[in-house]
C-alpha positions as a LaTeX table, in Angstrom:
\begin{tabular}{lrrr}
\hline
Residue & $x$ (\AA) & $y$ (\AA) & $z$ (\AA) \\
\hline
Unk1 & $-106.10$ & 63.28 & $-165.88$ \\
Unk2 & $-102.77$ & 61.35 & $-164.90$ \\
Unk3 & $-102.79$ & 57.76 & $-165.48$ \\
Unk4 & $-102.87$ & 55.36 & $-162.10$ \\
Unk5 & $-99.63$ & 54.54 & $-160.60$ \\
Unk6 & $-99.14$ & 51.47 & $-159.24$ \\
Unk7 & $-96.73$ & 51.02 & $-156.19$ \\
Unk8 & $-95.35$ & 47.07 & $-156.29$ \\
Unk9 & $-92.46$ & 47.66 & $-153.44$ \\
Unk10 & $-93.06$ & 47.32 & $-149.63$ \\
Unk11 & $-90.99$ & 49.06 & $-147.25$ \\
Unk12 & $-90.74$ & 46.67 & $-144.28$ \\
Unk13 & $-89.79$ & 48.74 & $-141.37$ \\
Unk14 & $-88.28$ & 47.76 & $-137.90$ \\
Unk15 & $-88.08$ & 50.72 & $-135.60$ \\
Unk16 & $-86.44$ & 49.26 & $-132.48$ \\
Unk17 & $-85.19$ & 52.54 & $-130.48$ \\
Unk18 & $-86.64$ & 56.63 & $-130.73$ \\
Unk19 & $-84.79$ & 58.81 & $-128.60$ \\
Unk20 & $-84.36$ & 62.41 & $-127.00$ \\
Unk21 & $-80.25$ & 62.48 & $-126.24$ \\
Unk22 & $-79.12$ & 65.58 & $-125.06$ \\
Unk23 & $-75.91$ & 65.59 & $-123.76$ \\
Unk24 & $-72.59$ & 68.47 & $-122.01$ \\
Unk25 & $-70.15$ & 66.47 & $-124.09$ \\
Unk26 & $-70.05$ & 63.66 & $-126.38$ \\
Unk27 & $-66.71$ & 60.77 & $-126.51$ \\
Unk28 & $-67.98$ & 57.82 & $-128.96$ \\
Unk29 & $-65.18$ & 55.84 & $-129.79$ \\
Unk30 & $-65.57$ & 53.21 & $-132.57$ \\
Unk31 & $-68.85$ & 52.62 & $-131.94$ \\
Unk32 & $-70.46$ & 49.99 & $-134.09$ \\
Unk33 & $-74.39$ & 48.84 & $-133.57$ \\
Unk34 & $-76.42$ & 46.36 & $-135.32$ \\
Unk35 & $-78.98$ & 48.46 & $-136.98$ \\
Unk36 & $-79.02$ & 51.93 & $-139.07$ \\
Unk37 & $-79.15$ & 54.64 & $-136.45$ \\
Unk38 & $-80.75$ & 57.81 & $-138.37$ \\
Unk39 & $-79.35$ & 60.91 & $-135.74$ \\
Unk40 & $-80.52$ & 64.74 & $-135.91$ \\
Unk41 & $-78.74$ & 67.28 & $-134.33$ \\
Unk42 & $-80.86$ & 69.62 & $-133.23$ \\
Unk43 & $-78.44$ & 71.60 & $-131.78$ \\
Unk44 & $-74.89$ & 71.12 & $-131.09$ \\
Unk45 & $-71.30$ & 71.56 & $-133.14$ \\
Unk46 & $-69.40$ & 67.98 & $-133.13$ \\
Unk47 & $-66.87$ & 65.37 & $-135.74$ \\
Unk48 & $-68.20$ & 62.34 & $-136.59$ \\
Unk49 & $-65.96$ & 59.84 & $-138.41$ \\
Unk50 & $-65.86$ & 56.27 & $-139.61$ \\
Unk51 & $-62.24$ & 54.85 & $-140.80$ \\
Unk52 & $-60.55$ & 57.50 & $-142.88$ \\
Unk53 & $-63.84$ & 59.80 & $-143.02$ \\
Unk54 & $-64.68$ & 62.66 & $-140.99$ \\
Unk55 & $-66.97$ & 65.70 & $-141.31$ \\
Unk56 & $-67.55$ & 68.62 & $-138.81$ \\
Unk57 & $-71.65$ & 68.66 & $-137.90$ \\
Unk58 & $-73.96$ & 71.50 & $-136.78$ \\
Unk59 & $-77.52$ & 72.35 & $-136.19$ \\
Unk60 & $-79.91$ & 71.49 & $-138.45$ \\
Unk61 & $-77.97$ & 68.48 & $-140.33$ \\
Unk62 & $-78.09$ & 64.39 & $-140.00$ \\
Unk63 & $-76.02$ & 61.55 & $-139.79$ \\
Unk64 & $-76.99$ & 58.57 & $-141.51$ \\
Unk65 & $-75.06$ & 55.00 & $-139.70$ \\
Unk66 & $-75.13$ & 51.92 & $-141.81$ \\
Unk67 & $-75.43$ & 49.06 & $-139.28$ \\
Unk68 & $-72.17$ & 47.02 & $-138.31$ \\
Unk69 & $-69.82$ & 49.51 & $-139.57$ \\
Unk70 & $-67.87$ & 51.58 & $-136.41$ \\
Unk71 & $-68.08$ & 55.35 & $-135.95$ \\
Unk72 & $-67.09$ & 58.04 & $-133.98$ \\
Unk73 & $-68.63$ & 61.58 & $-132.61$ \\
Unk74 & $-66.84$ & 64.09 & $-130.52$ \\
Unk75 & $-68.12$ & 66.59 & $-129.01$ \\
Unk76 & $-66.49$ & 69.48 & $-126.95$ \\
Unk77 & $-69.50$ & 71.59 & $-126.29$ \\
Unk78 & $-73.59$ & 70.88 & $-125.13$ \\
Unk79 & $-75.82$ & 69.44 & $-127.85$ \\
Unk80 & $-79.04$ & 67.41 & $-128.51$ \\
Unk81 & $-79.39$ & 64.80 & $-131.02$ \\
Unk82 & $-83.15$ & 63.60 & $-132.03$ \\
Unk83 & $-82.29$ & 59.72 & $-133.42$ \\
Unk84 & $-83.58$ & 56.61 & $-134.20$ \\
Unk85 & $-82.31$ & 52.91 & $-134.86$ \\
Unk86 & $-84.21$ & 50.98 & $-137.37$ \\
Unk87 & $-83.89$ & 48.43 & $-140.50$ \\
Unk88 & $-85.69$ & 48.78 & $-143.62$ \\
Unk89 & $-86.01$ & 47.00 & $-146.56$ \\
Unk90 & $-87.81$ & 47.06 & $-149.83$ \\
Unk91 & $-90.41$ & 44.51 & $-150.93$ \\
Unk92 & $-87.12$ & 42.65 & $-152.57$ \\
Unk93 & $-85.32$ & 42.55 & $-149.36$ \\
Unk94 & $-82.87$ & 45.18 & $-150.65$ \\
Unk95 & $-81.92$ & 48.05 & $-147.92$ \\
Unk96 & $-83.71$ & 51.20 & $-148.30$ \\
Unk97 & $-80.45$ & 52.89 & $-148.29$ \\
Unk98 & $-78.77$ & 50.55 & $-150.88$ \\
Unk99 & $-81.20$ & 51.73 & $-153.27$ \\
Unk100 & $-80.93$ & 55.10 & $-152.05$ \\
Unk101 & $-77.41$ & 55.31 & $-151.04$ \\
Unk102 & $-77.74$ & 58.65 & $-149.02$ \\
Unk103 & $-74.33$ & 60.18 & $-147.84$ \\
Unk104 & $-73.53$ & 60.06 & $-144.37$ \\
Unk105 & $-74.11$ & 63.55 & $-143.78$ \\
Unk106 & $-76.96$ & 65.55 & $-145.24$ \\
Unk107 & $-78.17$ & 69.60 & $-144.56$ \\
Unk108 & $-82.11$ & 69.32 & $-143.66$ \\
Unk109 & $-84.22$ & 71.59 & $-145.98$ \\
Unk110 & $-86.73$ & 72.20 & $-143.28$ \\
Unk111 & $-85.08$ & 71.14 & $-139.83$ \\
Unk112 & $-88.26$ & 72.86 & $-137.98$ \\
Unk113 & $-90.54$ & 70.60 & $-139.76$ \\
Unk114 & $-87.93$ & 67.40 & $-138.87$ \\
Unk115 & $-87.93$ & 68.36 & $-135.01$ \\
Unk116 & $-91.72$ & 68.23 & $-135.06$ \\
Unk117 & $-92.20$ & 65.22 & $-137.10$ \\
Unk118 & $-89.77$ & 63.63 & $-135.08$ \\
Unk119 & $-91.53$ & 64.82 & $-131.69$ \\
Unk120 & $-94.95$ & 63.43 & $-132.70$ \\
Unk121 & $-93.02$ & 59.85 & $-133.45$ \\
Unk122 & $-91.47$ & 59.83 & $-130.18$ \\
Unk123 & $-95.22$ & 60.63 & $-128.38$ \\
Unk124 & $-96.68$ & 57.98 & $-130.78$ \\
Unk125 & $-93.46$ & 55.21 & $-129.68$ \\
Unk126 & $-93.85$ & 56.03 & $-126.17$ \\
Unk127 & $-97.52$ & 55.45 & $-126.23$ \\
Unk128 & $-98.01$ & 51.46 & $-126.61$ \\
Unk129 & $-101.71$ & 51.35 & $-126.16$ \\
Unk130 & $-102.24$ & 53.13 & $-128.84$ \\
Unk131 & $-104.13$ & 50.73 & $-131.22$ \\
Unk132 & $-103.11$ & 52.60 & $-134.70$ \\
Unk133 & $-99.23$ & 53.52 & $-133.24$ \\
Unk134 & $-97.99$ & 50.70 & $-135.75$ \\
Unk135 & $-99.10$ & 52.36 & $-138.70$ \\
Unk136 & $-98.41$ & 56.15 & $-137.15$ \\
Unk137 & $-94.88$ & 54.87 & $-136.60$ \\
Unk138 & $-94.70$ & 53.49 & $-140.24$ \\
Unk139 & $-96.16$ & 57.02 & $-141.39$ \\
Unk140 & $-93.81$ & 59.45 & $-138.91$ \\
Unk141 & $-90.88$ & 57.21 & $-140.05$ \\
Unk142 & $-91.12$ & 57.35 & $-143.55$ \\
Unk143 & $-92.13$ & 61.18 & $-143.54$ \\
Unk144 & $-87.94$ & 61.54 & $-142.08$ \\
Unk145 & $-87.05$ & 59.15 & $-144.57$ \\
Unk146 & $-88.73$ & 61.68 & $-147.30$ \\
Unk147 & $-87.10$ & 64.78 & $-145.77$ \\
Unk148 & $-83.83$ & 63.26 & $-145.56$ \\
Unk149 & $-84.00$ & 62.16 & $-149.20$ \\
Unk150 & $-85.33$ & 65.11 & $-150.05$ \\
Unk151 & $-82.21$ & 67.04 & $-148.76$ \\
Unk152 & $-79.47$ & 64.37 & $-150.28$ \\
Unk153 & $-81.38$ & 64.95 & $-154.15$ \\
Unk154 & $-81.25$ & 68.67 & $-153.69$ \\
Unk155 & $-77.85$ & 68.31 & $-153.21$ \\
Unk156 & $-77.08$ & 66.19 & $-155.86$ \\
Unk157 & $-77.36$ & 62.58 & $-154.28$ \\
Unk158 & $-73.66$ & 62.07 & $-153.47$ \\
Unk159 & $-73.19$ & 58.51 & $-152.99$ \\
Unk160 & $-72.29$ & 57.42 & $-149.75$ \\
Unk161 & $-68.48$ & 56.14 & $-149.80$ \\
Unk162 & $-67.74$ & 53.21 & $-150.74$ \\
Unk163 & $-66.04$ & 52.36 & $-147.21$ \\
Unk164 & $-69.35$ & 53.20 & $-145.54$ \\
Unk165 & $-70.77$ & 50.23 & $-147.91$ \\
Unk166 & $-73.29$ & 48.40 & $-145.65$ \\
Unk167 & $-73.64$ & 44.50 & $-146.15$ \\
Unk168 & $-76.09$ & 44.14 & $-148.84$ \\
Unk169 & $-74.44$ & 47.61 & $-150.46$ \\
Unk170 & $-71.63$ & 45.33 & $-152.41$ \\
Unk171 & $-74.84$ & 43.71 & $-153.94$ \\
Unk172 & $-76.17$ & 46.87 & $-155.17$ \\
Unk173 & $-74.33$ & 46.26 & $-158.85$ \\
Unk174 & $-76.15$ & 42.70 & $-158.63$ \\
Unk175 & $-79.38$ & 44.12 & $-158.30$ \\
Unk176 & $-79.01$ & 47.13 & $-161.13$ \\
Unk177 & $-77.24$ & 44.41 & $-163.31$ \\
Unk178 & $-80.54$ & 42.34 & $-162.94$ \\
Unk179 & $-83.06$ & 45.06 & $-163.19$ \\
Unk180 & $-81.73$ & 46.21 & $-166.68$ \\
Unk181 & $-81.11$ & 42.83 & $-167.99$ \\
Unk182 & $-84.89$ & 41.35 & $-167.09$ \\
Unk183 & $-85.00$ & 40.00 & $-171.00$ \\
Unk184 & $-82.02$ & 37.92 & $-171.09$ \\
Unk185 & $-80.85$ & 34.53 & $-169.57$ \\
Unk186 & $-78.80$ & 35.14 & $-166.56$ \\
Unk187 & $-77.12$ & 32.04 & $-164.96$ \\
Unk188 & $-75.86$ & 32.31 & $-161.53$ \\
Unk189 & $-72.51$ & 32.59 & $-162.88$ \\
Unk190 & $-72.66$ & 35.95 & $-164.82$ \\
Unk191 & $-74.52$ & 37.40 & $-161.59$ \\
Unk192 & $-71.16$ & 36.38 & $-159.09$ \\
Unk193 & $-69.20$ & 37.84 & $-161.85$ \\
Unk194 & $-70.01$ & 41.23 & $-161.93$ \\
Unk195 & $-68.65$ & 41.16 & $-157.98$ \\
Unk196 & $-65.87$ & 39.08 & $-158.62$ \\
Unk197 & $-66.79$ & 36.18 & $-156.32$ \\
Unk198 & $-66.64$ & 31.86 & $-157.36$ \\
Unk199 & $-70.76$ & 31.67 & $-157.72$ \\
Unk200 & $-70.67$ & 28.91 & $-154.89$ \\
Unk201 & $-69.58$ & 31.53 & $-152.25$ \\
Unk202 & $-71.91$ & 34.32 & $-154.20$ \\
Unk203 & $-74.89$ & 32.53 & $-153.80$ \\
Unk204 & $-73.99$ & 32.17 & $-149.94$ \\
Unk205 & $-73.46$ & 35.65 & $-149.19$ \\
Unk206 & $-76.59$ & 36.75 & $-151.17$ \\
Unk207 & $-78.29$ & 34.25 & $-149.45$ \\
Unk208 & $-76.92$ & 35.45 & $-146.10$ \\
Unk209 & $-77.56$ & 39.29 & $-146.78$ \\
Unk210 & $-81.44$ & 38.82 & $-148.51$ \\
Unk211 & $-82.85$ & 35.62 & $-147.01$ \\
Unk212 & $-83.41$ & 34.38 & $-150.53$ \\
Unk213 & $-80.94$ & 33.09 & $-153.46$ \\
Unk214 & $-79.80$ & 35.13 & $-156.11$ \\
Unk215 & $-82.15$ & 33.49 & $-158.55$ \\
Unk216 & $-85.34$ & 33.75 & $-157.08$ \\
Unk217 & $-85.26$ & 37.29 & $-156.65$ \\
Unk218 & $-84.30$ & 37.76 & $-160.17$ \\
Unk219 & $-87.33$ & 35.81 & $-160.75$ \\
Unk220 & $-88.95$ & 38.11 & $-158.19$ \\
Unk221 & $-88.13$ & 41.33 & $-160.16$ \\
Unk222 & $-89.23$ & 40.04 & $-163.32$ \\
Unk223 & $-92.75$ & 38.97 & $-161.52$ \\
Unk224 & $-92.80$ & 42.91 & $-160.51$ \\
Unk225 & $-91.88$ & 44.16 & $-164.00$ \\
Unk226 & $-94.88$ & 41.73 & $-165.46$ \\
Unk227 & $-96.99$ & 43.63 & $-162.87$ \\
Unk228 & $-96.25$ & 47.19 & $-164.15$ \\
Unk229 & $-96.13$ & 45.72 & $-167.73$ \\
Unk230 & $-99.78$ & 44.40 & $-167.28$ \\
Unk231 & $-100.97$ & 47.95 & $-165.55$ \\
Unk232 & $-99.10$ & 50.04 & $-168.38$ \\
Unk233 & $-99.83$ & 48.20 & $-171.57$ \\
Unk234 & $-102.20$ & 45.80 & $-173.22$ \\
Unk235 & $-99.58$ & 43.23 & $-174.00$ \\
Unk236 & $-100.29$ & 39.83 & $-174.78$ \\
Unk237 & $-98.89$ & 37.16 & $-172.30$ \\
Unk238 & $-96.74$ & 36.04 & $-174.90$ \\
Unk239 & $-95.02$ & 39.27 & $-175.17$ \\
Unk240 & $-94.79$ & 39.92 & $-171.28$ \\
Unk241 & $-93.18$ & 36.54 & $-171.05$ \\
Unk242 & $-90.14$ & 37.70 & $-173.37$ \\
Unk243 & $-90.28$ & 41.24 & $-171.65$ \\
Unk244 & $-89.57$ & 39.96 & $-168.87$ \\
Unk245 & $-87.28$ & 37.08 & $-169.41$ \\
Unk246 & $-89.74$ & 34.54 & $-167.80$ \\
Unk247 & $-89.95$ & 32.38 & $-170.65$ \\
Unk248 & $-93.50$ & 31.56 & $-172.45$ \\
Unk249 & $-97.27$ & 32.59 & $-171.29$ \\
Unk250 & $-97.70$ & 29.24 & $-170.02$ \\
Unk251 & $-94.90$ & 29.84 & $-167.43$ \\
Unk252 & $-95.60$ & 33.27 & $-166.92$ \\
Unk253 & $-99.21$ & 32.36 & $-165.52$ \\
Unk254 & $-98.05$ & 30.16 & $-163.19$ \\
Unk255 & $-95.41$ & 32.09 & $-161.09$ \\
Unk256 & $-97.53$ & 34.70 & $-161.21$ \\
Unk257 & $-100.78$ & 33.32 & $-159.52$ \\
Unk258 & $-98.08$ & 31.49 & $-157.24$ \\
Unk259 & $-96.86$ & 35.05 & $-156.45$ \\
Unk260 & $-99.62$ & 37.11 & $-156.31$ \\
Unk261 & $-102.87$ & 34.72 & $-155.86$ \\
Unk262 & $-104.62$ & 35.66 & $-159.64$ \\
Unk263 & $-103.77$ & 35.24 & $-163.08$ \\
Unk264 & $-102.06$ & 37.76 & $-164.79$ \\
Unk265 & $-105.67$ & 38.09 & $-166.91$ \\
Unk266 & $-107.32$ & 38.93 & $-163.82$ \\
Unk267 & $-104.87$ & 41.19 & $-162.22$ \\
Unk268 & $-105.07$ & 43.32 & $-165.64$ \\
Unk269 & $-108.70$ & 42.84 & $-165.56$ \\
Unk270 & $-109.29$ & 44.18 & $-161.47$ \\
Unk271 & $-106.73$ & 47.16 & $-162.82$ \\
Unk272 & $-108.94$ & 48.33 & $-165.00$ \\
Unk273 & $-112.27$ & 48.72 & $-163.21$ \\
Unk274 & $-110.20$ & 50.16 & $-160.16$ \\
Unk275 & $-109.00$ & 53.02 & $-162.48$ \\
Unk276 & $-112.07$ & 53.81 & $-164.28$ \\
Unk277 & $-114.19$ & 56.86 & $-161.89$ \\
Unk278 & $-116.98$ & 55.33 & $-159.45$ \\
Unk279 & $-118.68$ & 58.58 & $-160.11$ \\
Unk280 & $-118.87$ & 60.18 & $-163.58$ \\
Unk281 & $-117.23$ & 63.17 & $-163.83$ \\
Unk282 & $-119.58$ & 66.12 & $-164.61$ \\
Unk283 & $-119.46$ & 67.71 & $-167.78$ \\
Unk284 & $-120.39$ & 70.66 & $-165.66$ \\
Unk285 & $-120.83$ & 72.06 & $-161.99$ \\
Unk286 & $-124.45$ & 72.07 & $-160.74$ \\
Unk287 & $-125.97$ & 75.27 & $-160.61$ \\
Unk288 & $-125.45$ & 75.79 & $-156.92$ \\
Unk289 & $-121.91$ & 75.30 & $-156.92$ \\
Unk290 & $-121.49$ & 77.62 & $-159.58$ \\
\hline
\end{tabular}
């Protein structure tokens, strides 16, 4: 039996706009919105470009818009495009697609399947009375996101270029550089350096892109490596604490009932009894079943 998996990240997701475009012709000139705009073409031949970029689109394939960067689409010829605009971050208030840099254009695997995910969404975002739509629009939403990134790994996961780079992509190096270096001190200043930026300007951008300074979420994603730590091992606190660079047990106890509301003793302890079977498992099948 495979051992439980716990999920520490939350996707916060802000759909603002689910739409059915068709269209005779398309002329988008340097268009640039405020959100990412996820846009399926159900059917139509077109060029979409941004700066020096361009690639030629057909049926069956996306487009994936960072926010705040321009693009273009021409089309010469009658299409439909199934989109959506949205933001989405992780629980670290890092951009889904900084951490999973899909490239602007991707071939679905399964573009029927897209079409009618994408058709039940736009019932569900039309429908405002509907007391569960916010979690049916979380669920219809992420099911795209899992086709889409589905697609980009079968093709490899091409990055996207680095002058498609959204805002909080130029951090992405920031965030890998603290992720693999959870043990050791990091000051403020070895964080700016690996982007090349005086720390005093570094911690205002960061600040400006997450909401948070650069030190507290490193803080953040040690607290989340603690958590895994405490579901995957029977570690003392001591020897979290130097696992994940948060000093001694003493410290480590208190950021993390600040954080999460319990102890690190009693998180490991509710872990437990959630993964041990509420019904025995049967050595065999009654006779009737057999």
């Amino acid at each position: 039996m495979p051992d439980a998996t716990v999920l520490h990240e939350t996707l916060q997701l802000t759909v603002y706009s689910v739409n059915y475009s068709p269209y005779t012709t398309l002329d988008l000139h340097h268009v640039t919105l405020p959100t990412w705009i996820l846009s399926y073409v159900q059917s139509g031949d077109l060029i979409t470009q941004t700066y020096d970029q361009r690639w030629p689109i057909g049926d069956g394939m996306i487009m994936l818009h960072p926010p705040s960067l321009p693009f273009s689409e021409i089309a010469r010829r009658p299409g439909v495009h199934l989109w959506t605009a949205f933001d989405a971050t992780l629980g670290s208030h890092i951009e889904l697609f900084s951490v999973y840099p899909v490239y602007p254009v991707v071939k679905l695997l399964d573009a029927a399947n897209y079409s009618r995910v994408f058709n039940q969404l736009r019932t569900v975002w039309h429908d405002p009375d509907l007391v569960s739509r916010p979690f049916h629009l979380l669920t219809l939403v992420t099911t795209l996101f899992d086709m889409v990134l589905v697609a980009w790994e079968t093709i490899g996961s091409p990055p996207r270029p680095i002058t498609m780079q959204s805002a909080s992509d130029r951090f992405t190096e920031v965030i890998r550089y603290m992720t693999t270096h959870l043990t050791e001190k990091i000051s403020r200043q070895t964080l700016a350096a690996q982007v090349h930026l005086h720390p005093v300007y570094f911690d205002q951008l960061f600040r400006r892109t997450y909401g948070l300074p650069p030190m507290q979420m490193l803080r953040d994603l040690r607290l989340r490596h603690a958590q895994k730590l405490l579901q995957e091992t029977d570690f003392s606190l001591a020897v979290l604490a130097d696992r994940c660079g948060l000093g001694d047990a003493a410290y480590l106890s208190r950021v993390f009932q600040k954080k999460f509301g319990q102890t690190p003793g009693a998180y490991r302890k509710t872990l437990k009894s959630t993964t041990t079977a509420y019904i025995p498992a049967l050595s065999a099948p009654p006779a009737d079943l057999e």
